[in-house]
C-alpha positions as CSV (number, residue, x, y, z in Angstrom):
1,X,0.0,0.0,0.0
2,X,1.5,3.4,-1.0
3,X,0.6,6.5,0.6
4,X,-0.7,9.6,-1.4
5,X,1.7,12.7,-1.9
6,X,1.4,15.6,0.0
7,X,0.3,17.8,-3.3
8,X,-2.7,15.0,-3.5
9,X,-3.7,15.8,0.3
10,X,-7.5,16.5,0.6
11,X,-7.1,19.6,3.7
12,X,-10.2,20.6,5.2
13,X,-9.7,24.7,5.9
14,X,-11.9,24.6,9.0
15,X,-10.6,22.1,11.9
16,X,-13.3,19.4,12.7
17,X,-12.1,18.5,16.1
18,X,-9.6,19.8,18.2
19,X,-5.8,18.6,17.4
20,X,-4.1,16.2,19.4
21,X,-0.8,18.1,18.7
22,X,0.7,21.5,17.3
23,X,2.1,21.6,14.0
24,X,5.3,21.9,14.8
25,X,5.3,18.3,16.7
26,X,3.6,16.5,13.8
27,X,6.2,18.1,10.9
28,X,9.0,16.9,13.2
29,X,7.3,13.5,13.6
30,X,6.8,13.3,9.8
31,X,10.5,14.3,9.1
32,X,11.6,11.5,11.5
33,X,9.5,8.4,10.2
34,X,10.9,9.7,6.4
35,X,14.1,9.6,7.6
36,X,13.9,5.5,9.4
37,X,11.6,5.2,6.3
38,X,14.4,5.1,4.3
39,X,17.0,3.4,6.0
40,X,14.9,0.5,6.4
41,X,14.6,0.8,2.8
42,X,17.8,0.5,1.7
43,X,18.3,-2.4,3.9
44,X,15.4,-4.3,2.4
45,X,16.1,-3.7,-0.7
46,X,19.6,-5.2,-0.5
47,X,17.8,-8.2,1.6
48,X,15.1,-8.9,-1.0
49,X,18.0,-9.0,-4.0
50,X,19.5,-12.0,-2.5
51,X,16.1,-14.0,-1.8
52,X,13.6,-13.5,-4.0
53,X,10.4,-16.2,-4.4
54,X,8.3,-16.2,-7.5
55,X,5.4,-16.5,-5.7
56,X,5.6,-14.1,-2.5
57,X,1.8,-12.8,-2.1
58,X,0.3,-15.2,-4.6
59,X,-0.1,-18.1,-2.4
60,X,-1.6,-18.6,1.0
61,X,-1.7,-20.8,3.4
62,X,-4.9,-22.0,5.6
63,X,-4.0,-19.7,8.4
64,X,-3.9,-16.8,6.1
């Protein structure tokens, strides 16, 4: 599952409940998970090159 861009946001101008935090808090939050976001990415990326199965999210089992 991908995640929209920020230029495809829907932003409601008037605020429907009251925020759980300031601005500030969430851009710094945001700019932190980007940050681990990509690490972990390159990481996977180098893991999934060395293992990769034809049919990964194809087949389930009966638990699934």
């Amino acid at each position: 599952m991908r995640w929209n861009t920020r230029d495809k946001w829907v932003v409601s101008k008037e605020i429907t409940h009251p925020p759980l935090i300031d601005d500030e808090t969430f851009e710094q939050a945001q700019a932190l998970l980007t940050r681990r976001a990509r690490a972990v990415d390159r990481q996977e990326r180098q893991r999934r090159a060395r293992n990769t199965y034809v049919f990964r999210g194809r087949i389930y089992g009966a638990a699934c």
